[in-house]
N, C-alpha and C positions, 0 to 999 in steps of 0.2 A: 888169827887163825888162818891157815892154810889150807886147800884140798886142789887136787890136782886129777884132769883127766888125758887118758891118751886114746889116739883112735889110731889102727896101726891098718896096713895092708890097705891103704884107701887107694881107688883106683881114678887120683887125680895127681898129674906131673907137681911135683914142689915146687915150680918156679908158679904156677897160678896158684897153688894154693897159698904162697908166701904173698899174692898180693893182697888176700884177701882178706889174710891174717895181718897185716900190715893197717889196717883199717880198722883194727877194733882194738891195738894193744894198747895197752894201758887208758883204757875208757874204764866207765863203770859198767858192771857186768849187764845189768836191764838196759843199759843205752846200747852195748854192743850187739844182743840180741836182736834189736830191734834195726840197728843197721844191718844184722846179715837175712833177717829177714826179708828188707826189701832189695836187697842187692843184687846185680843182673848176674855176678859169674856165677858159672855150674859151681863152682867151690864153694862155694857160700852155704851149701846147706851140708855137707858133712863138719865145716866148722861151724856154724849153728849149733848140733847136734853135740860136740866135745864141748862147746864153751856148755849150754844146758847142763850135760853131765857133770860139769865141773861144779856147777850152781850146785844141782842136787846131792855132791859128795859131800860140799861144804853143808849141806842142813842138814846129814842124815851124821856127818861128825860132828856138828852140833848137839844134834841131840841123844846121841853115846855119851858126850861130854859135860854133858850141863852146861853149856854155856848158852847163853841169850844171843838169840840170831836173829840178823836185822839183812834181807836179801837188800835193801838199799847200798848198804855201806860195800858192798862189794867191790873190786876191780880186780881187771886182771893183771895182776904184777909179770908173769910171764906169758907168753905165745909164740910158740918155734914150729918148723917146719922141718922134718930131716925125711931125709931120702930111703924110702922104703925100697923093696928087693925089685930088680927090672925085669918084667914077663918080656922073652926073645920069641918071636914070630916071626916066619918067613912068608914073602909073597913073590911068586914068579914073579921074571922079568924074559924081554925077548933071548930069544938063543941060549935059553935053555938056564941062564942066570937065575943066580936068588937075592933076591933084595932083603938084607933084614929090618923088621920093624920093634921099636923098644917099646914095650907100653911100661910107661914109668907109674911107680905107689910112692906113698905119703903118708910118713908116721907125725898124724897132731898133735902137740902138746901145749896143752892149759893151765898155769896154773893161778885159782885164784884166792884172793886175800883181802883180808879188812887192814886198812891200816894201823899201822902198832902204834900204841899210847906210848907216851912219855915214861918211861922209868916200866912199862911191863910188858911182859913176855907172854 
């Protein structure tokens, strides 16, 4: 089983949130929580919150599907960082210049999964 979440427009550059995401990929899903929990970057808590949703996607297609859901067996088979849209800001400079600033976003993506048995799908 599969379920997958995305967090789009997050207002953290993707080079820190790739590190942070870098940290929990391919862990099991209750171990990675628990490192982004105590983790010191600012990034850690909107990916907190995508891998969580992702948790809660997988129980809630669970139990649409009848299938027996075990949040142990979890992990996350994927974790990607792409580059969301750049807000352009200007801040004066002397003599009358403008200096531009890029505030860069970050589209999350999770996805997580049980591992597939031998012979089924």
């Amino acid at each position: 089983m599969e379920a997958k979440a995305i967090a789009r427009h997050i207002r953290v550059t993707p080079m820190k949130a790739r590190r942070v995401v870098d940290l929990v990929r391919g862990k099991q899903a209750n171990e990675a929580l628990a490192i982004l929990k105590f983790a010191q970057q600012a990034a850690s808590e909107p990916v907190f919150k995508v891998v969580a949703s992702a948790v809660a996607n997988a129980r809630v297609a669970a139990d649409r599907d009848g299938v027996g859901f075990n949040e142990d067996e979890l992990f996350i088979s994927e974790a990607r960082v792409d580059e969301g849209a750049t807000m352009k800001r200007f801040q004066p400079r002397a003599q009358g210049r403008a200096f531009q600033i890029k505030k860069r976003t970050s589209h999350i993506t999770v996805v997580v999964s049980t591992p597939e048995k031998g012979g089924e799908k």
